[in-house]
N, C-alpha and C positions, 0 to 999 in steps of 0.2 A: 566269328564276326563280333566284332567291340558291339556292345550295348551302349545306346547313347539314352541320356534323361532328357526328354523335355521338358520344358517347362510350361508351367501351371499357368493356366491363364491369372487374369486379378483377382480378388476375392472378391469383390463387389459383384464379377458378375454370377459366380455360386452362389452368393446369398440376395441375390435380385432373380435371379432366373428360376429360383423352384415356383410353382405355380402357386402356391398357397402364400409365399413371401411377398408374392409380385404380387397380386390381390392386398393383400395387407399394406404395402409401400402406398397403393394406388388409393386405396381408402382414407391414409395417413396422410398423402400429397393433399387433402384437401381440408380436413380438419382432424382435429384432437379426436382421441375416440378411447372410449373405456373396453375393457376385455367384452364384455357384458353385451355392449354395443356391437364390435364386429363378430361373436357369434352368432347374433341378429342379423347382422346385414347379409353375412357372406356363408351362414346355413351349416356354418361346421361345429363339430365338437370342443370342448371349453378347453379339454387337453391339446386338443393340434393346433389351435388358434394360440396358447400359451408358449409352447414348444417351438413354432417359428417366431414369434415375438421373442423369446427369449436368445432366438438365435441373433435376429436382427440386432436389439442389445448389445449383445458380445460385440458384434460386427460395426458398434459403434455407432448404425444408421436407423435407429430410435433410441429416443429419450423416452424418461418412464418419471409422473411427477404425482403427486397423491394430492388428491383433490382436497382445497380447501373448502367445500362444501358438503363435503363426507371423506373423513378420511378413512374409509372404506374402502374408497374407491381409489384406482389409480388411471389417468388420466398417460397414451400413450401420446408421442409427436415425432415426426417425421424432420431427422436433422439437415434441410434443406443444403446448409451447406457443405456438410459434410460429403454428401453423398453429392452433389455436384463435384467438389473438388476431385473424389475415388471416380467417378465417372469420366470426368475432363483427362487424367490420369491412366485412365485405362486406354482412353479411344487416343491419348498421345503415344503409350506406345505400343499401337497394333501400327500409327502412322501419324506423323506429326501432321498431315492435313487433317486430320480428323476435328481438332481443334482451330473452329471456326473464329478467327479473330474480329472477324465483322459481328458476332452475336449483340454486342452491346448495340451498335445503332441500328443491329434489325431490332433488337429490344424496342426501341426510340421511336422507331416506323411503323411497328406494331401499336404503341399507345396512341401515337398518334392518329390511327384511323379509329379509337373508339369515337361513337355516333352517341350523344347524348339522346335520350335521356336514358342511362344510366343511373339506379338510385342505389346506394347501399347503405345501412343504418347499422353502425356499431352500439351492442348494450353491452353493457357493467351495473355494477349493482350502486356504486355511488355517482354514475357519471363526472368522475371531478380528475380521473388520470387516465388511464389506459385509451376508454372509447373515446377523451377529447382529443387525444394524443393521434388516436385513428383516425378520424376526423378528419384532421387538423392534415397530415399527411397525406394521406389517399387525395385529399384537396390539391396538393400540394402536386404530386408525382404524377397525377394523372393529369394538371394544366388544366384544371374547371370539367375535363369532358365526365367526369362522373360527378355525380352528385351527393355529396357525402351529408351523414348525419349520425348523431350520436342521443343516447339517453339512457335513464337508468332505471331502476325497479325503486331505490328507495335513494332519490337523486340530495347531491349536498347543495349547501345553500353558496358552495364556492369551489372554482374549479383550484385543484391542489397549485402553491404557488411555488412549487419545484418542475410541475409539466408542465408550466407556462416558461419558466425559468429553461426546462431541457428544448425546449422546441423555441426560443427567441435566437438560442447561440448558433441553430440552424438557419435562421432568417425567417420562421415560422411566427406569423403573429396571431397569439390565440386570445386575444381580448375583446374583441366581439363575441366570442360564447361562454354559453353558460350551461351549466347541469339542468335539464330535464329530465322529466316523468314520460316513458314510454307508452304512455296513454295518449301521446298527443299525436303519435304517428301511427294507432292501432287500426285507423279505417285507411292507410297511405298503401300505394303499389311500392314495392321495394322489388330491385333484381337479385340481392341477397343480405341476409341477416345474418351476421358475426358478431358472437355474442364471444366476450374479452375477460369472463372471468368465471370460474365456477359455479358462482351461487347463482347467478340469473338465469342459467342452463335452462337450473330445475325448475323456470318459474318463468321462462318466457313465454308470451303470446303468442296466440297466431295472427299472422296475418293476411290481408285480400291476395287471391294468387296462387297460396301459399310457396313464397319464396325458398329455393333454398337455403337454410342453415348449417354455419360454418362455426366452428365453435374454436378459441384458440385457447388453451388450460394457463394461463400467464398468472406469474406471481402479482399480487399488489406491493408495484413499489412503494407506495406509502405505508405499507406493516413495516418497512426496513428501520431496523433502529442504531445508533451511533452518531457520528455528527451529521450538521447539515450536509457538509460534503461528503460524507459516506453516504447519505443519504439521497443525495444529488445522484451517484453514481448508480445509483438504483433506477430515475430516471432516464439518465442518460442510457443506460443497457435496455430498459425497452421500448426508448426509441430505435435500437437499430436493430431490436427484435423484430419489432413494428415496422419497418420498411423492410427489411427483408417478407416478409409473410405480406405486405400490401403490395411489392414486384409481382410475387408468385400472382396475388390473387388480378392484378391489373390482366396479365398473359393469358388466365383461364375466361375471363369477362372478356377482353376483348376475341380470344377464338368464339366464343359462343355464341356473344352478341354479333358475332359475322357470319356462321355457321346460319343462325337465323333469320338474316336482313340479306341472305344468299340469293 
């Protein structure tokens, strides 16, 4: 009898389907998270928690970035599009129906049944790029039905005039806001708090409720140095950080906020 080889299913789904990866994917899917952090959450040892991290890694479906607030520490992230694209890929060839070509305006159907009021409050530590830029977006994508806001631990006396420059060439106008002090929303209901840069992590408040926090490890485009257009391309890249990560987060607010209002 001939020996035939089968072949192997994708590798997305070996390195999604061990039980301790897929906990860690599922952790990742919602914020940035330190080593330190998911042996907290998820009760395992610092070795098995490093060991599947480091396999995801290889596997190309986490990024790993050392926090600029302790470079001690390293700050894990879940490469959203990556692992969609290995995912879409895998479920095209078990069967090209698998790949649903309607997803985008079920996406569209989905935002549009969020029910305000919706609140979510981006901090940074200077409010002058990243949380106006969230802001200003989530405004944007979600069509008013959330309520967006932004502020900072030790806010500038001006929002950076390259994130008002990256978000104009979108059609985005950010000149009605300004940098705020996170003291002004300390007594407000929020549905969640995504805090946009390392150092306000360590240093944010609590709020009424106490909301969930989401935390994204993002570079400050304004430390980038060279010209203003190289400079420029530092905001332009997290702005399409920033919509990418404000889709994901619109998809989880509005399941829950429906889940709720059920």
């Amino acid at each position: 009898m001939e020996s035939t080889t089968l072949p192997h299913p994708p590798a997305v789904f070996k390195l999604a389907g061990h039980p301790v990866r897929w906990n860690l994917l599922t952790r990742l899917a919602r914020s940035d998270e330190r080593v330190q952090d998911l042996i907290e959450q998820l009760k395992l040892p610092q070795n098995l928690v490093s060991y599947h991290l480091r396999q995801l890694r290889d596997g190309h479906l986490v990024h790993e970035r050392r926090s600029s607030a302790d470079e001690r520490s390293v700050y894990y992230s879940l490469d959203f599009e990556q692992f969609q694209t290995l995912f879409l890929s895998a479920g095209k060839m078990l069967h090209p129906a698998m790949v649903d070509a309607s997803s985008s305006s079920e996406d569209e159907k989905g935002q549009s049944r969020l029910k305000p009021p919706l609140r979510v409050l981006f901090l940074c530590t200077q409010n002058s790029a990243r949380s106006q830029m969230a802001e200003a977006l989530l405004r944007e994508l979600s069509h008013g039905a959330i309520e967006t806001f932004s502020a900072g631990s030790s806010p500038a006396s001006h929002i950076h005039p390259l994130a008002v420059r990256a978000m104009e060439v979108i059609g985005i106008n950010m000149h009605e806001q300004y940098p705020k002090h996170f003291d002004r929303y300390r007594e407000q209901h929020f549905d969640a708090i995504v805090t946009v840069c390392d150092r306000i992590r360590e240093v944010c408040p609590t709020f009424p409720d106490d909301p969930e926090r989401i935390h994204w490890s993002f570079p400050d485009p304004a430390e980038t140095t060279g010209s203003e257009e190289e400079q420029y391309v530092a905001f332009e890249r997290m702005g399409l950080q920033l919509t990418t990560r404000l889709r994901l987060l619109m998809a989880v607010l509005n399941r829950e906020h429906s889940e709720t209002n059920f």
